[in-house]
KOLSEDREN-267011 format. One record per residue (C-alpha): z, x, y; residue in one letter. Coordinates in Angstrom, 1 decimal. Example, Ala and Ser with C-alpha at 12.3 -4.5 7.8 and 13.67 -1.06 7.14 Angstrom:
2
        w        u        v   r
      7.8     12.3     -4.5   A
      7.1     13.7     -1.1   S
//
This chain:
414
        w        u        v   r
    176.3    231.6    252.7   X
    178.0    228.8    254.9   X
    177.2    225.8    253.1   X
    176.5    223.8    256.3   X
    174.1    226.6    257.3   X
    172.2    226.4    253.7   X
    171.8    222.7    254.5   X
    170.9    222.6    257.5   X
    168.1    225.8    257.0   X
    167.1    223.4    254.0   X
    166.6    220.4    256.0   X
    164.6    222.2    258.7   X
    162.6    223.5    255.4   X
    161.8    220.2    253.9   X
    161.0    218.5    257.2   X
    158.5    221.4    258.0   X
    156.8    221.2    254.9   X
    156.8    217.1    254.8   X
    155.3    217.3    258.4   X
    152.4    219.7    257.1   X
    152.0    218.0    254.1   X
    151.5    214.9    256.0   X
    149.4    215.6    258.7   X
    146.9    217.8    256.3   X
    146.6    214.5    254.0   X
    145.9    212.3    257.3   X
    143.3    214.4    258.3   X
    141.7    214.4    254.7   X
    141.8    211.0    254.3   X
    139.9    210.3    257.8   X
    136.8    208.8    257.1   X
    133.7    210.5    258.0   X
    131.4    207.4    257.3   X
    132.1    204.6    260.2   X
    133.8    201.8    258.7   X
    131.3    198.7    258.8   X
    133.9    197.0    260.9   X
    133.0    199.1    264.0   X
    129.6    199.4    263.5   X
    127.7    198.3    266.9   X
    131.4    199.3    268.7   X
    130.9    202.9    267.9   X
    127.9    204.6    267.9   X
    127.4    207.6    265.5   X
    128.1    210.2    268.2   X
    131.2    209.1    269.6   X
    132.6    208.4    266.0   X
    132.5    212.0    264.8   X
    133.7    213.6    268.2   X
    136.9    211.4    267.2   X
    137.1    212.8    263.9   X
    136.6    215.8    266.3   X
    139.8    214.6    268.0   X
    141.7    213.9    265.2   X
    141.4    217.7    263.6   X
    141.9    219.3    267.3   X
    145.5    217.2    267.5   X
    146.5    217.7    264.5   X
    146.1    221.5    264.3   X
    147.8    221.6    267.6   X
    150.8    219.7    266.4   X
    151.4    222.1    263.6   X
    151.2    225.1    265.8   X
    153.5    223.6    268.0   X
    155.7    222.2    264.9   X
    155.8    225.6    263.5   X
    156.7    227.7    266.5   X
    159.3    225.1    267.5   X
    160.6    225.6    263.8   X
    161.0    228.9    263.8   X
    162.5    229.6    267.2   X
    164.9    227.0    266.3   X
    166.0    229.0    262.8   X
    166.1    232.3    264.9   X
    167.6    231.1    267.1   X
    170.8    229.5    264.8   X
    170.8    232.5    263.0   X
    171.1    235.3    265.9   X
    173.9    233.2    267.4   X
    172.2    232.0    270.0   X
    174.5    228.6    270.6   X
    177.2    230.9    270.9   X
    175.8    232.9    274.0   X
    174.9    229.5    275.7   X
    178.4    228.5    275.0   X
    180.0    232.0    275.9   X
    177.8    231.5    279.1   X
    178.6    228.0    280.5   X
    182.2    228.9    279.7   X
    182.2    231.5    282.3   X
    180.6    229.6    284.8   X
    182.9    226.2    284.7   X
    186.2    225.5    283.2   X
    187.3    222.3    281.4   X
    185.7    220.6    278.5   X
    183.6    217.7    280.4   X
    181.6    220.8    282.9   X
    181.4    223.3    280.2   X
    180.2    220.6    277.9   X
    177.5    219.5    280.7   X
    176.5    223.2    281.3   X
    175.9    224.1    277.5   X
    174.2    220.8    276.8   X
    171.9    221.0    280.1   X
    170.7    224.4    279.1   X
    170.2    223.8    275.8   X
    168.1    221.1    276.9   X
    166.0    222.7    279.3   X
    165.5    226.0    277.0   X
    163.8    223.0    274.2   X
    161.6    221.8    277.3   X
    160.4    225.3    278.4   X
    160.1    225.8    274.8   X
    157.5    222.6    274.6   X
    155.7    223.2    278.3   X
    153.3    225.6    277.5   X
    152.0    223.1    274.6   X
    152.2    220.2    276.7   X
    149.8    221.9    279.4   X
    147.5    223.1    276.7   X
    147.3    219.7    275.1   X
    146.8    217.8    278.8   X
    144.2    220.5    280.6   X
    142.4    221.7    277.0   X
    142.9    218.9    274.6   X
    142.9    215.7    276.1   X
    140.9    217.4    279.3   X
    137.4    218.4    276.6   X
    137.4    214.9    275.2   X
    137.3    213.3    278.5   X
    141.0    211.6    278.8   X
    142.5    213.8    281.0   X
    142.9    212.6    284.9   X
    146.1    214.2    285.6   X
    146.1    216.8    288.6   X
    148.4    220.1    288.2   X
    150.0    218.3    291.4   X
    151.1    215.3    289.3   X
    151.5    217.0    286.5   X
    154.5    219.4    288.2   X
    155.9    216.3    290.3   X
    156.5    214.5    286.7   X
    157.8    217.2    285.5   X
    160.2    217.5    288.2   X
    160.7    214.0    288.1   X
    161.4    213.8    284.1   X
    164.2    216.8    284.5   X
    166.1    215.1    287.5   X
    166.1    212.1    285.8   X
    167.2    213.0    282.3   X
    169.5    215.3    283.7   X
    171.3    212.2    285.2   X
    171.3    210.1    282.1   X
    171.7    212.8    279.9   X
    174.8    214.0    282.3   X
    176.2    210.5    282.0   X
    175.9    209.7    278.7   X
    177.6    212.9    278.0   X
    180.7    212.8    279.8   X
    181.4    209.7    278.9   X
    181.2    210.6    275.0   X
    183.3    213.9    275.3   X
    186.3    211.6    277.4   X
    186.1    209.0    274.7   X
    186.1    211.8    271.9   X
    189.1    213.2    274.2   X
    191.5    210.4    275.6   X
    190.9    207.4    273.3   X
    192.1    208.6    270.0   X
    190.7    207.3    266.2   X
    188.5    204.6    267.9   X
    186.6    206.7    269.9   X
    183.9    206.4    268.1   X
    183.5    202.8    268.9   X
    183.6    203.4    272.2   X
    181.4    205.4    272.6   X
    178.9    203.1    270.5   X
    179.6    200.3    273.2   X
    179.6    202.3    276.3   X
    176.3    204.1    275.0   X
    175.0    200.8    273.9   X
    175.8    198.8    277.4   X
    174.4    202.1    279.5   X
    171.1    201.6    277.3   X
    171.1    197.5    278.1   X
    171.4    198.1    282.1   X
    168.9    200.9    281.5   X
    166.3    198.7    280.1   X
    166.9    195.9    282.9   X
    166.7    198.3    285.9   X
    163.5    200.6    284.4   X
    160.8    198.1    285.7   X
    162.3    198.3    289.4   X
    163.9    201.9    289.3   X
    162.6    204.0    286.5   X
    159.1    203.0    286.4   X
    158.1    203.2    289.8   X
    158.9    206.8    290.1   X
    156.2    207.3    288.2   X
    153.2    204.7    288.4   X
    152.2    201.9    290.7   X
    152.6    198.6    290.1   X
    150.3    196.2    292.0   X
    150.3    192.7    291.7   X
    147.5    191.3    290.1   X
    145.0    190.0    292.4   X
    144.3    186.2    292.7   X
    141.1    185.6    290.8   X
    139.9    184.4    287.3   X
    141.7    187.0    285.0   X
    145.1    185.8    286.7   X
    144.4    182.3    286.8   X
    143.6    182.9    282.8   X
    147.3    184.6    282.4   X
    148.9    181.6    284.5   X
    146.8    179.3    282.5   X
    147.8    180.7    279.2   X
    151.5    181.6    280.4   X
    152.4    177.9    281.4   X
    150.4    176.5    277.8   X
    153.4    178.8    276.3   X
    156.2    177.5    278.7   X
    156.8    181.7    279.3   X
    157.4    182.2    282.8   X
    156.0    185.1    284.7   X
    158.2    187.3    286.4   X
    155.2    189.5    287.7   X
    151.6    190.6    286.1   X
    151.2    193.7    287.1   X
    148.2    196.4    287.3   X
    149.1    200.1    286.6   X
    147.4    203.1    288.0   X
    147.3    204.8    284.5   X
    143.6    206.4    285.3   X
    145.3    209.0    287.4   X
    146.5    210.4    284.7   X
    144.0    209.1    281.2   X
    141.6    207.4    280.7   X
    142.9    205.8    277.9   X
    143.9    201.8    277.8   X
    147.1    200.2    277.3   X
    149.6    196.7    277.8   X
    153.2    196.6    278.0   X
    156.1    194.1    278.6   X
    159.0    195.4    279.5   X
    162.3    194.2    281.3   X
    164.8    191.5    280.7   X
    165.2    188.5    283.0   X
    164.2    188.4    286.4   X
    163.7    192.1    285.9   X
    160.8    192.1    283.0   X
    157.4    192.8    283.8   X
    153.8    192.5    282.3   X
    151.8    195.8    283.2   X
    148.2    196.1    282.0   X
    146.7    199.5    282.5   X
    143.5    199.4    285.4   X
    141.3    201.6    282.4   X
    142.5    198.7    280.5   X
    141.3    196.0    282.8   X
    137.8    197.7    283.8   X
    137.0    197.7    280.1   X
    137.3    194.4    279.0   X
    136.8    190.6    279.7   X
    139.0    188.2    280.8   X
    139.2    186.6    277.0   X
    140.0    189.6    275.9   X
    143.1    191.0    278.1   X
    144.6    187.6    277.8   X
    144.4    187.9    273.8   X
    146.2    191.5    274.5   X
    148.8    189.7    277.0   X
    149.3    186.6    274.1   X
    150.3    189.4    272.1   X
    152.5    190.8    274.4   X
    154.1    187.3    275.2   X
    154.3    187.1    271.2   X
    157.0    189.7    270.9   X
    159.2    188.3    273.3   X
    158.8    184.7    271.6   X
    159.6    185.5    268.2   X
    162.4    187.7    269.4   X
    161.2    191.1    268.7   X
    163.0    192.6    271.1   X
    166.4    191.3    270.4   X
    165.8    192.3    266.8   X
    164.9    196.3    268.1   X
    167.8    196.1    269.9   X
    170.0    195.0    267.3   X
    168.9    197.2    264.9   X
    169.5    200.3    267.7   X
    172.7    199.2    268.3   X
    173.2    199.1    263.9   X
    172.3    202.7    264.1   X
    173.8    203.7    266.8   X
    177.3    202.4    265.3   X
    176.3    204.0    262.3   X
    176.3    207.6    264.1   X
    179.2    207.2    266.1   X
    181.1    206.5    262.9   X
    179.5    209.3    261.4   X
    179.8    211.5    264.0   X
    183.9    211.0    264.1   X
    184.5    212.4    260.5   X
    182.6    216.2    261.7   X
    184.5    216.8    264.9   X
    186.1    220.7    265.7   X
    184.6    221.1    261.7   X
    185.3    225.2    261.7   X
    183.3    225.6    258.6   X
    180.1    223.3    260.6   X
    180.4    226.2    263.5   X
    180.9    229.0    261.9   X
    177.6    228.0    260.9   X
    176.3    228.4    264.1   X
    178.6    231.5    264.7   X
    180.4    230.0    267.8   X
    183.5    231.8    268.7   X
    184.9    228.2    269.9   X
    185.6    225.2    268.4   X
    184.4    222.3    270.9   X
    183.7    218.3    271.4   X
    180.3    218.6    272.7   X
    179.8    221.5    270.4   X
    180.4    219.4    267.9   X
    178.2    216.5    269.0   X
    174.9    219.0    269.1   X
    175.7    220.9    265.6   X
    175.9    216.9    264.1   X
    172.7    216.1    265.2   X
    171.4    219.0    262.6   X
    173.2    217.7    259.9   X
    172.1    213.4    260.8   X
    168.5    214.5    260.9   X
    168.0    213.0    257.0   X
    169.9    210.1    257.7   X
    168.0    209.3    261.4   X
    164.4    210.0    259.6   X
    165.2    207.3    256.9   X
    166.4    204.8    260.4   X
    163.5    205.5    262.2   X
    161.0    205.0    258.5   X
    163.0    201.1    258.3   X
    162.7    201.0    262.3   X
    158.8    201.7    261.8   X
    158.3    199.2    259.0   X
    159.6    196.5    261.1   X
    157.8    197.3    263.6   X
    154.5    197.0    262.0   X
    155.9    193.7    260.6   X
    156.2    192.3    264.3   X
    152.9    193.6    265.1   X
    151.5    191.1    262.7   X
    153.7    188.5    263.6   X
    152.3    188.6    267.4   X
    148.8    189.2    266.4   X
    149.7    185.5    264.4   X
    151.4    184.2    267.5   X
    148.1    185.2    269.6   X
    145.4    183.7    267.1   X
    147.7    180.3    266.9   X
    148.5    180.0    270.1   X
    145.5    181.6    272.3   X
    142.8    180.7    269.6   X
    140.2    183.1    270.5   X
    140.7    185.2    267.3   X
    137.1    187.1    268.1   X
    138.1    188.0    271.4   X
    141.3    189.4    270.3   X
    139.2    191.2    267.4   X
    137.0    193.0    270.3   X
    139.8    194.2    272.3   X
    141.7    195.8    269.6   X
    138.2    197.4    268.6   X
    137.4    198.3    271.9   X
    141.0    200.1    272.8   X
    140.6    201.5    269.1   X
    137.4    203.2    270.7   X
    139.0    204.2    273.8   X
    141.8    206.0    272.4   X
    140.2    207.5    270.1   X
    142.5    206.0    267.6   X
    142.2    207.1    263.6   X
    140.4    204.4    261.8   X
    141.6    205.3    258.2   X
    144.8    207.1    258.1   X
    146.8    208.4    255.1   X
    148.9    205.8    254.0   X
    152.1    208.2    253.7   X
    151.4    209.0    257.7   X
    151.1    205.0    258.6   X
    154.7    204.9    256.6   X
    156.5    207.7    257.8   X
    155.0    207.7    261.5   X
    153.3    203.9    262.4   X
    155.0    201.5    264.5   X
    151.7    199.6    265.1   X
    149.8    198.6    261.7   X
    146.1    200.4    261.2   X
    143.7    198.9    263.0   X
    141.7    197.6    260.1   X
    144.8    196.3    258.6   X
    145.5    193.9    261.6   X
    141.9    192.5    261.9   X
    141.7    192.1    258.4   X
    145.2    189.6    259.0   X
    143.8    188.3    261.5   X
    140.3    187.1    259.8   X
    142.6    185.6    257.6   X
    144.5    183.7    260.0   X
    141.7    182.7    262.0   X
    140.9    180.5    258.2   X
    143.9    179.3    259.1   X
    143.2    177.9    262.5   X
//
């Protein structure tokens, strides 16, 4: 056998069987007693249709993980690359379209592959436990939406890696790592005006005591506001969320409305500390220079299994091609991404804590802060007591027991 074909049937193996492995121990190590923590937050009811939850997800996920799995391995091993690439080969000429065309249908055959799970988990899933707001309307119009858009990223990103792999000679790979890393950078400054909006409405925060508490808070922390914002996530869950995103005069503050309706003023202004938190101790500038790390690291990688004949006669492919090359890699970086995104996670979870710190020093209203984590806990149904090996593999937020339990120690501290 093709030894790049053994590996890579052995990697999709191993990640199968780690996935069921780990999802199977989360769900065994759930707690079925409430932890005392939440006692008076959840009643006895609500607490075991989570646990409810919890087994409902997880068996649809390894459906869905095995059916994706196996269609993938059928579809390597009948050759099925190689009719995509004997298609789009007939239909354009030149490396950049042909390139576009396989990539683009290889692309929407994985999301066709993943829509009939998606509706299933929005309309049956999420729909019997009471989250589910989305209409079939807005559910096709973001579907549309999410195709037109990634088609024009994923179109760009594209050519401009196969003409570097093509024109620019030994140092292509770096680049590629620079134009991919500077197309990412504008990317994150234009998705609160551009990207966002296609998809949610922003409000402004209406003038009244939450706002004055954010203003308040904001100018204690010398952070200025570029815009607190109110997003219309109920039309599509119930569930609550905050986010800060942007750069510059660009970066926003949204808080969900299901957020807002469900908790006080102290409360979403301990959330927005947090939020504030990350960009004070630097959190994003440390994600982003670990992405653009690993993103070098790729590129580099990347160079050295180029046109590789043995790599696609492994996938049976009658030609040898750049952006052939460039999907067939991502097979073989799969180990090698899993172990990035395990050290991403972990420091991750490390600057969760640091702006739950930054919040209880700075906001002092550790109890407050306590209640809203609690109370979006609740809302989201979130797992109280997951498996340890799922929190490392999987977490980019620490367990919710984990991060109160920090924070009663800070609050000592206070």
């Amino acid at each position: 056998m093709n030894m790049y074909l053994a590996f890579i049937l052995f990697i999709l193996l191993v990640e199968y069987v780690l996935t069921l492995i780990v999802e199977v121990l989360n769900v065994k190590h759930a707690s079925p007693t409430l932890p005392e923590e939440f006692a008076g937050v959840y009643d006895a009811g609500k607490y075991s249709e989570s646990q409810n939850y919890l087994k409902d997800t997880t068996r649809f996920s390894l459906i869905r993980e095995t059916v994706v799995t196996l269609v993938t391995v059928s579809f390597i091993l009948a050759g099925g690359f190689n009719l995509v690439d004997q298609f789009a080969r007939r239909l354009v000429h030149g490396p950049i379209p042909t390139g576009l065309i396989f990539s683009g249908i290889l692309t929407l055959v994985s999301y066709l592959l993943g829509l009939p799970f998606s509706v299933y988990r929005t309309f049956v899933i999420e729909a019997k436990y009471g989250f589910n707001k989305t209409t079939v309307k807005t559910f096709v119009s973001d579907i549309i939406k999410s195709l037109l858009l990634g088609g024009l990223i994923g179109s760009i990103l594209m050519t401009g890696i196969i003409w570097f792999f093509l024109r620019a000679g030994s140092f292509a790979w770096a680049y590629c790592w620079l134009a991919v890393m500077a197309f990412q950078l504008f990317l994150a400054f234009i998705a609160p005006v551009v990207i966002l909006p296609l998809f949610n409405k922003f409000i402004p925060l209406e003038e009244g005591e939450l706002k004055t508490a954010i203003e308040t808070y904001a100018r204690s922390q010398r952070f200025a506001l570029r815009g607190i914002f109110k997003m219309d996530a109920s039309r599509r869950s119930t569930k609550s969320n905050a986010f800060f995103v942007g750069f510059g005069r660009f970066r926003r503050i949204a808080l969900f409305d299901t957020l807002i309706q469900k908790h006080t003023t102290s409360e979403l202004v301990s959330v927005l500390a947090h939020e504030i938190g990350h960009y004070k101790k630097k959190h994003f500038i440390k994600a982003l220079a670990l992405s653009f790390i690993t993103t070098g690291l790729m590129f580099f990688v990347l160079q050295f299994f180029l046109n590789n004949q043995k790599l696609f006669d492994a996938f049976r492919m009658q030609y040898i091609s750049i952006y052939g090359s460039i999907v067939f890699f991502s097979f073989l970086y799969s180990p090698i991404n899993m172990i990035l995104a395990i050290l991403h996670n972990i420091m991750s979870r490390h600057h969760e804590y640091e702006a739950d710190a930054f919040t209880i020093s700075t906001y002092q209203q550790p109890e407050a802060f306590i209640s809203a984590l609690k109370k979006l806990s609740v809302a989201n149904f979130s797992n109280l007591t997951p498996h340890p090996l799922k929190v490392f593999l999987d977490y980019t937020h620490p367990p919710v027991l984990k991060r109160i339990e920090a924070i009663r120690e800070k609050k000592t501290d206070v």
